[in-house]
Short mmCIF file of the C-alpha atoms (twelve columns), coordinates in Angstrom:
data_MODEL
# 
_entry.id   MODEL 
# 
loop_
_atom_site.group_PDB 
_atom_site.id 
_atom_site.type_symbol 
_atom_site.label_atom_id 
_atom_site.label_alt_id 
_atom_site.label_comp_id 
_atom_site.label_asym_id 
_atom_site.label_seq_id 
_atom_site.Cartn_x 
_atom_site.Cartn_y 
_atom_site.Cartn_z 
_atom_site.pdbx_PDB_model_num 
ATOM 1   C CA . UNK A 1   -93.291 -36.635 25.761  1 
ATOM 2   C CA . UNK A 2   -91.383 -38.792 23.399  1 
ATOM 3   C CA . UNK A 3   -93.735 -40.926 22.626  1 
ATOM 4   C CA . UNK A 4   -95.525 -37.364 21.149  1 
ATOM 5   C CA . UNK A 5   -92.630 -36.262 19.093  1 
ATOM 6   C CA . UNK A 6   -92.644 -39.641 17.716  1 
ATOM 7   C CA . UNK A 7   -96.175 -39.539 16.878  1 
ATOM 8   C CA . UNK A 8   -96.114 -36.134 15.118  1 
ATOM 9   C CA . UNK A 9   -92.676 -37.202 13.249  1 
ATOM 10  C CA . UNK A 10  -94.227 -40.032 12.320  1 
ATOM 11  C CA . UNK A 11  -97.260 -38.436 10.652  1 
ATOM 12  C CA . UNK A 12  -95.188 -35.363 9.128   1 
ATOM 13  C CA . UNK A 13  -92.870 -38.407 7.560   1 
ATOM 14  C CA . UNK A 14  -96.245 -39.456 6.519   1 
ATOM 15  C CA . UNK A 15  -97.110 -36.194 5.054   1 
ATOM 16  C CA . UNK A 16  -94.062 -35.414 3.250   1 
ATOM 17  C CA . UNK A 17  -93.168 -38.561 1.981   1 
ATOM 18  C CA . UNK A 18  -96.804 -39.920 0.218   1 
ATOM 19  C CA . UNK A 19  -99.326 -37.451 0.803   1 
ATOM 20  C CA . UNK A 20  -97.845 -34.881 -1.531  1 
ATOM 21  C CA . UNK A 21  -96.059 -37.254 -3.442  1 
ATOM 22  C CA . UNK A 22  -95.841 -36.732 -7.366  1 
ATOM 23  C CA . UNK A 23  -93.752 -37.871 -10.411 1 
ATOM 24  C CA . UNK A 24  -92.204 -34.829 -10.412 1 
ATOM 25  C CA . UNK A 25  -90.662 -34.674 -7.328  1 
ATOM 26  C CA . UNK A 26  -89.701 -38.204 -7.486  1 
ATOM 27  C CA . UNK A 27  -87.685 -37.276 -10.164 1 
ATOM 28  C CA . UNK A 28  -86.358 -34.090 -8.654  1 
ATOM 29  C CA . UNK A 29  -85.818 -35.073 -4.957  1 
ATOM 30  C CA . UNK A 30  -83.936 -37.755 -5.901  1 
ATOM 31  C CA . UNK A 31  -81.965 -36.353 -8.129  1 
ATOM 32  C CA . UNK A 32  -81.159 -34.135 -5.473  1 
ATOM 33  C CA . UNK A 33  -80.096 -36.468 -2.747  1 
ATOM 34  C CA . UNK A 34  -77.490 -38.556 -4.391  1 
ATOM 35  C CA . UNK A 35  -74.440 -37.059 -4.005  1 
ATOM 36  C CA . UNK A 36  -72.974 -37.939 -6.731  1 
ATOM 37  C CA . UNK A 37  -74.844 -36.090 -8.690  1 
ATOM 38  C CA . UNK A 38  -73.412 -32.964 -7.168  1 
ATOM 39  C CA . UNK A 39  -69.670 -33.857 -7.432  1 
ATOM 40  C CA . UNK A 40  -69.369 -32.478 -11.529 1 
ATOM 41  C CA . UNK A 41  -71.132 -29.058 -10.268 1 
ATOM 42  C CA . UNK A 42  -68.871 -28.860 -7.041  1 
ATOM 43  C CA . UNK A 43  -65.612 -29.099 -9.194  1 
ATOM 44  C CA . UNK A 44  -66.589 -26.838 -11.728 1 
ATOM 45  C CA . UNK A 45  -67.780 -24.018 -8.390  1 
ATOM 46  C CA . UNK A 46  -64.607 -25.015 -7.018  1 
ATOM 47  C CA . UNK A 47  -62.304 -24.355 -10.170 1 
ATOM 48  C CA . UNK A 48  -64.603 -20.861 -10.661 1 
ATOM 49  C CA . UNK A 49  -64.361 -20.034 -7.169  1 
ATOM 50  C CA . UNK A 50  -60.177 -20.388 -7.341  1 
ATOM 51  C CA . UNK A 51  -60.077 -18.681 -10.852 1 
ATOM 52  C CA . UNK A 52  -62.065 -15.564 -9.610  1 
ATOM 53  C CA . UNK A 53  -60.983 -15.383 -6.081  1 
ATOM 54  C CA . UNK A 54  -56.817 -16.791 -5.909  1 
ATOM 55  C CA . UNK A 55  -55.975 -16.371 -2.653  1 
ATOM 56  C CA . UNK A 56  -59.529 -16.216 -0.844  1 
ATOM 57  C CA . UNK A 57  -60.501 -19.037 -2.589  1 
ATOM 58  C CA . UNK A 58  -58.035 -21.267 -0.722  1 
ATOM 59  C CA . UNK A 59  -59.124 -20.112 2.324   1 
ATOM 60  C CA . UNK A 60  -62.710 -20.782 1.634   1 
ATOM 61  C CA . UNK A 61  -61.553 -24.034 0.273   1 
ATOM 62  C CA . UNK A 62  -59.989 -25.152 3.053   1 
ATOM 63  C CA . UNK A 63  -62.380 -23.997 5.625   1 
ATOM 64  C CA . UNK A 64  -65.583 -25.602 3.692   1 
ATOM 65  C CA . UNK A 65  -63.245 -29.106 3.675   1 
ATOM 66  C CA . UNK A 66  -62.646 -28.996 7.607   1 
ATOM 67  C CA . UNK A 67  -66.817 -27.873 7.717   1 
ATOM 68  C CA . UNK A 68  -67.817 -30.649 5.866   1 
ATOM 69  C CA . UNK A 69  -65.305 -33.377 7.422   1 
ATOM 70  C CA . UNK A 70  -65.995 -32.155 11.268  1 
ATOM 71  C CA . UNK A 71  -70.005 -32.365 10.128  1 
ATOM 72  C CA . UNK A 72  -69.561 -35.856 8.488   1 
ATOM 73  C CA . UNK A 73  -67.569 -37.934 11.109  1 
ATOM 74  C CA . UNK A 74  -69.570 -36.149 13.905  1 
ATOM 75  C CA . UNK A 75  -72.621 -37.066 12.801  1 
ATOM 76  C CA . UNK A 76  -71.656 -40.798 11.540  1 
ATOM 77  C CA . UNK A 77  -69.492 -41.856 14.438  1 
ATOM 78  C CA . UNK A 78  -70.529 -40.375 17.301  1 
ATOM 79  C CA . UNK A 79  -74.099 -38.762 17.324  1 
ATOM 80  C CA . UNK A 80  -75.655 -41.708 15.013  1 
ATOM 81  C CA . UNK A 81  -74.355 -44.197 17.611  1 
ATOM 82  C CA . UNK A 82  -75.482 -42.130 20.971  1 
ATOM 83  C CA . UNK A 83  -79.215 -41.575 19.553  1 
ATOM 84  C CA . UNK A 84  -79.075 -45.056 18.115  1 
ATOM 85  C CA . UNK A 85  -82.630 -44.122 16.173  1 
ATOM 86  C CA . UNK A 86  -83.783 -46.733 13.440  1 
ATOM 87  C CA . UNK A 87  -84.894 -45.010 9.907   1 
ATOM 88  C CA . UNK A 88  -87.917 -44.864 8.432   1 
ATOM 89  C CA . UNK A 89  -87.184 -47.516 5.291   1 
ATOM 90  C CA . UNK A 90  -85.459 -49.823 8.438   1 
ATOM 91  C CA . UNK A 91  -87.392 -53.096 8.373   1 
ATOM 92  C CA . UNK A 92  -87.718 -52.576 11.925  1 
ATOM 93  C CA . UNK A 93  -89.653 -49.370 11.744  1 
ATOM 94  C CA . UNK A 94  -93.019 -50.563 9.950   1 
ATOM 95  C CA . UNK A 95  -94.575 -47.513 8.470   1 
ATOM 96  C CA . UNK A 96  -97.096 -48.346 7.059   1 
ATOM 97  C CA . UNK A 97  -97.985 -46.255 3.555   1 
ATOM 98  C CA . UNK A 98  -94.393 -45.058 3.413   1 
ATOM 99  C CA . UNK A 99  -92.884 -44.888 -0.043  1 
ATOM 100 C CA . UNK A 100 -89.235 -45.644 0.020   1 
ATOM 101 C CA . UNK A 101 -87.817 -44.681 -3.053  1 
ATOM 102 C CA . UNK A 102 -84.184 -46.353 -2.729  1 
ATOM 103 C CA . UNK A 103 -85.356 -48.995 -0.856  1 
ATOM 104 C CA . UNK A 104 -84.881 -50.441 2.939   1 
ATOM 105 C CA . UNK A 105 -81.523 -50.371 5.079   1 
ATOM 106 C CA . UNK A 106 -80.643 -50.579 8.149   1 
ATOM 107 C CA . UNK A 107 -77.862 -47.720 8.868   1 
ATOM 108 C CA . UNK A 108 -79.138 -45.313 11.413  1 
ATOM 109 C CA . UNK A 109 -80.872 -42.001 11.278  1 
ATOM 110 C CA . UNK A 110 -80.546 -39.252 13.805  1 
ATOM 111 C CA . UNK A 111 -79.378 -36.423 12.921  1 
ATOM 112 C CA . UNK A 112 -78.989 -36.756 8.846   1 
ATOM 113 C CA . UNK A 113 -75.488 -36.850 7.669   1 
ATOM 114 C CA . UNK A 114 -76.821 -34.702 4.312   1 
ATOM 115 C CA . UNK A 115 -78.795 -32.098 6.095   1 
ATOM 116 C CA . UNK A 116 -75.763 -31.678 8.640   1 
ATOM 117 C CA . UNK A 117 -72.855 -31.575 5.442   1 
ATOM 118 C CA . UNK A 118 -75.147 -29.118 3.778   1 
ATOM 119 C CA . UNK A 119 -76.161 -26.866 6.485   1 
ATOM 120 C CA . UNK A 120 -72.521 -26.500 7.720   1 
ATOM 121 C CA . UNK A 121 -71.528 -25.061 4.302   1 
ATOM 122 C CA . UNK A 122 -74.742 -23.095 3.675   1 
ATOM 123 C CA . UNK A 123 -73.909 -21.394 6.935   1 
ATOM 124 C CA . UNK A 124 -69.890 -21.066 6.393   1 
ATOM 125 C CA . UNK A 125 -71.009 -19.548 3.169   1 
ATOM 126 C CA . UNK A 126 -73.026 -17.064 4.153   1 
ATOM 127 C CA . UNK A 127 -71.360 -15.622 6.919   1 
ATOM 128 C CA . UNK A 128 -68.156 -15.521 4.365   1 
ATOM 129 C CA . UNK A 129 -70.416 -14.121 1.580   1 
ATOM 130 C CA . UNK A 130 -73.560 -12.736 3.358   1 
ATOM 131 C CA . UNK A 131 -75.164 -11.104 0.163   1 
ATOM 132 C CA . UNK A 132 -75.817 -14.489 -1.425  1 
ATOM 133 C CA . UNK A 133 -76.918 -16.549 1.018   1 
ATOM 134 C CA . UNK A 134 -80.587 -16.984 -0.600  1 
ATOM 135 C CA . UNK A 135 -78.438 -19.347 -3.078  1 
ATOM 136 C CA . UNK A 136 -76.952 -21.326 -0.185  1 
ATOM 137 C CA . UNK A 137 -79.783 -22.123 1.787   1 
ATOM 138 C CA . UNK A 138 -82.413 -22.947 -0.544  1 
ATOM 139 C CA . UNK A 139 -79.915 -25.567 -1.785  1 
ATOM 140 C CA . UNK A 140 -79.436 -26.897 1.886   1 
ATOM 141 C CA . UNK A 141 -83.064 -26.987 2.414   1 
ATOM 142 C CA . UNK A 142 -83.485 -28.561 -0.529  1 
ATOM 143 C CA . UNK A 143 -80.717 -31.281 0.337   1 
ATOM 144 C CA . UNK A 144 -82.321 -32.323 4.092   1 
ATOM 145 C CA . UNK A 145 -86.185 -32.430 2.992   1 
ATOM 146 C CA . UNK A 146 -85.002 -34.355 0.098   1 
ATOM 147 C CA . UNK A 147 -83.506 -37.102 2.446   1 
ATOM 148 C CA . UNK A 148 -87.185 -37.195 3.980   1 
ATOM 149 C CA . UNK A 149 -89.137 -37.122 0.736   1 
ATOM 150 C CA . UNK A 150 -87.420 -40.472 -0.439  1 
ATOM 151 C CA . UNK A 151 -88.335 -42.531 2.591   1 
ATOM 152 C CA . UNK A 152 -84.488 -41.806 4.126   1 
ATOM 153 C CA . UNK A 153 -84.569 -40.306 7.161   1 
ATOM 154 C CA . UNK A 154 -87.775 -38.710 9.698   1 
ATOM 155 C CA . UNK A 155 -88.270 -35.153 9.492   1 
ATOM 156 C CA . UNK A 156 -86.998 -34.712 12.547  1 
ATOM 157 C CA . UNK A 157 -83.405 -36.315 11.360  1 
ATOM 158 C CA . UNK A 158 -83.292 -33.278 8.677   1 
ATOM 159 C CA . UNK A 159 -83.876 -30.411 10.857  1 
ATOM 160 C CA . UNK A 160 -81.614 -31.769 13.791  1 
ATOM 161 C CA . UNK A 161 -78.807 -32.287 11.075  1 
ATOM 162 C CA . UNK A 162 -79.578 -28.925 9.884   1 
ATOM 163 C CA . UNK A 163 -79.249 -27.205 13.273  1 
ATOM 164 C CA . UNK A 164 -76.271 -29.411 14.246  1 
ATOM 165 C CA . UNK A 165 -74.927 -28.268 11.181  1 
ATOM 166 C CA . UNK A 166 -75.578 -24.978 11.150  1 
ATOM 167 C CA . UNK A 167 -73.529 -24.665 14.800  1 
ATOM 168 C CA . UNK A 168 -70.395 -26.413 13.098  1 
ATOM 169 C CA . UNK A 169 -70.136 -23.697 10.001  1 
ATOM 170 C CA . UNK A 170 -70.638 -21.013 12.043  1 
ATOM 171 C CA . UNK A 171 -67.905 -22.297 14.388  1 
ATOM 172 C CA . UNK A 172 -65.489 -23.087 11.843  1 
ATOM 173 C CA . UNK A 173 -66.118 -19.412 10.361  1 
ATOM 174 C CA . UNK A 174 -65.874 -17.749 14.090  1 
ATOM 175 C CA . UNK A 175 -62.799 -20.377 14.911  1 
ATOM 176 C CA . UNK A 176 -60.591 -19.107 11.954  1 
ATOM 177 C CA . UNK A 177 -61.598 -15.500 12.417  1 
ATOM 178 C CA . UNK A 178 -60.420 -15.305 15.945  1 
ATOM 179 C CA . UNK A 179 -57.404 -17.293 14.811  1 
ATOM 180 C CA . UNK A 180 -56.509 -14.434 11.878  1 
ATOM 181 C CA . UNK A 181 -57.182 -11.878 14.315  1 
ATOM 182 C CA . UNK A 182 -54.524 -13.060 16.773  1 
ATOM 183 C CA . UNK A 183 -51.978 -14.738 13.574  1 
ATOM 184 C CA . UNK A 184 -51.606 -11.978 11.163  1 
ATOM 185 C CA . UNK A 185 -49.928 -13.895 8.870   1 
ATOM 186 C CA . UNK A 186 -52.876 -15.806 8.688   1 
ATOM 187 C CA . UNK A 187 -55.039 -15.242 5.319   1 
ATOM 188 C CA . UNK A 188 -57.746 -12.498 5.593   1 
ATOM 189 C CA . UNK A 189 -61.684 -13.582 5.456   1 
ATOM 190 C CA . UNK A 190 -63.612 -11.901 2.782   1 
ATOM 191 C CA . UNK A 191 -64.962 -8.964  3.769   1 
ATOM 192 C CA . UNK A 192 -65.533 -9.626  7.331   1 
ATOM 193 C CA . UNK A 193 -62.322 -8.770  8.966   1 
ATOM 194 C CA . UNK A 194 -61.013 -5.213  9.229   1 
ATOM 195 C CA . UNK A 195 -57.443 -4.860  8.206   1 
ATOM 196 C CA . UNK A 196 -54.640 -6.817  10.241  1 
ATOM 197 C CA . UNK A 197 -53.428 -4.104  12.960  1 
ATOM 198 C CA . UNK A 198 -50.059 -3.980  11.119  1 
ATOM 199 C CA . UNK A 199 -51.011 -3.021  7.319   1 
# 
């Protein structure tokens, strides 16, 4: 049964990463998956979000922060090391007619670190702000193939980070609502929480 998985991971890796393979998306995709590139439009959100929203904003703030740390570490330190699967662009792995577009290293793959970070705050973000979720998950989506499309991770690394990540926003979201349900001096949630019993 593995061995099948394998086999059909391999040849979607295949499929996504050469077979529809074009300068454009070389140019978009990896764009897209270096982080860095993200870190002027995240301030300037961040600044908007906090100008428009005071008070909220913190919240949200604070809740995408302890999303995206949980997601990070948990997927680094302890699922990377339990599934101990090779990448794709790993010397090891030998796939052949594989384009790998930032070249060959040997960290390890399962689930994907960026599919996991952006899942957890596409979901946080939608259950705090359901009405605009079709930004937030395109992005995501965008985020985990791209990880794929270079020659970083197997398809199967993207859509277990997304699901793993997916399960750590929502739980953050649920976590802190039952906590301001039971605090009341904790901050409100936007628009999801009826008023504390005692306003």
């Amino acid at each position: 049964m593995f061995e099948l998985f394998a086999s059909l991971d391999r040849s979607a890796f295949l499929f996504f990463n050469r077979t529809i393979a074009n300068p454009v998306f070389d140019f978009f995709f990896l764009f897209i998956t270096d982080g860095r590139n993200w870190i002027i439009a995240g301030i300037l959100l961040a600044a908007l979000y906090v100008w428009k929203k005071r008070k909220e904003a913190a919240v949200g703030l604070s809740l995408g922060v302890v999303c995206f740390a949980i997601t990070d570490s948990a997927t680094y330190r302890v699922l990377k090391p339990l599934f101990g699967r090779i990448r794709p662009c790993h010397p090891q792995a030998f796939v052949e007619g594989g384009r790998f577009l930032l070249g060959h290293n040997k960290f390890l793959s399962f689930p994907s670190n960026h599919a996991a970070n952006a899942f957890g705050l596409a979901t946080l973000l939608t259950l705090m702000y359901p009405k605009r979720w079709y930004w937030y998950f395109p992005i995501a989506a965008a985020v985990a193939f791209s990880r794929v499309y270079v020659g970083l991770h197997w398809p199967l690394d993207a859509l277990g980070g997304a699901v793993f990540g997916a399960a750590i926003g929502a739980a953050v979201y649920y976590g802190y609502r039952a906590a301001a349900l039971r605090f009341t001096r904790l901050p409100r949630l936007p628009a999801q929480l009826p008023p504390h019993p005692r306003s």
